[in-house]
C-alpha positions in Angstrom: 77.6 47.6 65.3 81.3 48.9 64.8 79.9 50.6 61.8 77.1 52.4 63.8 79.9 53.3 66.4 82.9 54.5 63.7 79.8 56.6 62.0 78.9 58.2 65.5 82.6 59.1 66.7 83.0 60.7 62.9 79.6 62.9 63.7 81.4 63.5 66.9 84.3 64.9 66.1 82.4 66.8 63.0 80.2 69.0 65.2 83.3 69.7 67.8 85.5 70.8 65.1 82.8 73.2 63.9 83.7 75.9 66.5 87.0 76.2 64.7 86.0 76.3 61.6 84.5 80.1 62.0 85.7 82.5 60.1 86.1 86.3 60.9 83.4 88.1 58.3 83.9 91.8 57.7 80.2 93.4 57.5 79.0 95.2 54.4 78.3 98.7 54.6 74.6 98.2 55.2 75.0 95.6 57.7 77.0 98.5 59.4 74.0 100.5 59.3 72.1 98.2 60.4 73.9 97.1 63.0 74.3 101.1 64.5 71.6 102.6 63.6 69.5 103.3 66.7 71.2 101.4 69.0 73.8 101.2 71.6 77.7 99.9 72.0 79.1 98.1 75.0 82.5 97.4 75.1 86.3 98.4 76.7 88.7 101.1 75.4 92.2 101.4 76.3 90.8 99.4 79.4 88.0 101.3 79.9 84.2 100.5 79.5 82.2 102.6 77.2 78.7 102.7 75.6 78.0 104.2 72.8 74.8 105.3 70.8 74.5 105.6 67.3 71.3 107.6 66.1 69.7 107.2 62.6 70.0 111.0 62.2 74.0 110.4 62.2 74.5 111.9 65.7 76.7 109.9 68.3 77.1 109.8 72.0 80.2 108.3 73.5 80.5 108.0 77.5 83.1 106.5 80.0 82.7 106.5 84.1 83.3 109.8 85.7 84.1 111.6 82.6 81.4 114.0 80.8 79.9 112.4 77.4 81.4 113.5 74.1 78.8 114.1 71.3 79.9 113.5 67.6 78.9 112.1 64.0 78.9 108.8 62.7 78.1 107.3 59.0 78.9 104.7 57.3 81.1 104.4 53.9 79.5 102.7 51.1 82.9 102.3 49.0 84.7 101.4 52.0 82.2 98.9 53.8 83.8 101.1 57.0 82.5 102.7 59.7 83.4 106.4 60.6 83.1 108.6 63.4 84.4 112.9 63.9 84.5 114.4 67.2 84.4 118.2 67.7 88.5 118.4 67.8 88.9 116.0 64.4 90.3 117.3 61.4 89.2 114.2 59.4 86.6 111.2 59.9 88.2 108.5 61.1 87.5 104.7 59.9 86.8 101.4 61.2 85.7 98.3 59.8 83.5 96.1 61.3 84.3 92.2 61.6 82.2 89.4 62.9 83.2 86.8 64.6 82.1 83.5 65.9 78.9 86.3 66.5 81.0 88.6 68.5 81.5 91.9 66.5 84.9 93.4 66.3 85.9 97.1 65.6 89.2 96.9 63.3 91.5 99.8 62.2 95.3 99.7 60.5 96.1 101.2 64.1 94.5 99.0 66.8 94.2 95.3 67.4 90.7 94.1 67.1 88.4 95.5 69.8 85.3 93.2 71.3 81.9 94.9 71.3 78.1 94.3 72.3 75.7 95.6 70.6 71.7 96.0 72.1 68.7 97.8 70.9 67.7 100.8 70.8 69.0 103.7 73.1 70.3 102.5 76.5 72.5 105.3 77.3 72.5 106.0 81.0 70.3 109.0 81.8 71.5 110.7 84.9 
């Protein structure tokens, strides 16, 4: 019995620890297709929500409350595994990777901490 009870607290503590035992994963460059590709982002900049849409044909929308949309490109960097975005005042494409987490997905730059996303199908921009 005090074998059956020492084998159960062990399984116990096993699937608890498990949670912690995640590690953060950073995406591939086709999962980052994947992932974007003709669908939407939810998430908070600066404090701010946004969404996002990312549309096969490379075009992006990005909104925020009370402020007008800004329309840009997107792709994805094979070498780099990154994710990159230019708006009509950019010089350059700028890049992101994209982590996982736990299965929360992360956008990560040398500049920024790690910023919490959403991602859901398809195009679910607000149309006004």
């Amino acid at each position: 019995m005090r074998a059956v009870k020492t084998v159960s607290c062990v399984a116990v503590m096993l699937l608890c620890a498990l949670p912690a035992l995640a590690q953060a994963v950073k995406l591939k460059a086709y999962e980052i297709e994947a992932l974007l590709s003709g669908n939407t982002v939810f998430g908070q900049w600066d404090g701010a929500d946004y969404v996002q849409f990312f549309g096969k044909e490379g075009k992006t929308v990005y909104a925020q409350p009370d402020t007008a949309s800004l329309y840009g490109e997107w792709r994805v960097d094979a070498e780099r595994d990154e994710f990159q975005s230019i708006w009509p005042d950019d010089a350059d494409w700028e890049g992101w990777f994209v982590m996982e987490w736990d299965g929360d997905f992360y956008w990560v730059s040398k500049s920024t901490p790690p910023t919490l996303f959403r991602v859901e199908e398809g195009n679910q921009m607000v149309r006004e």
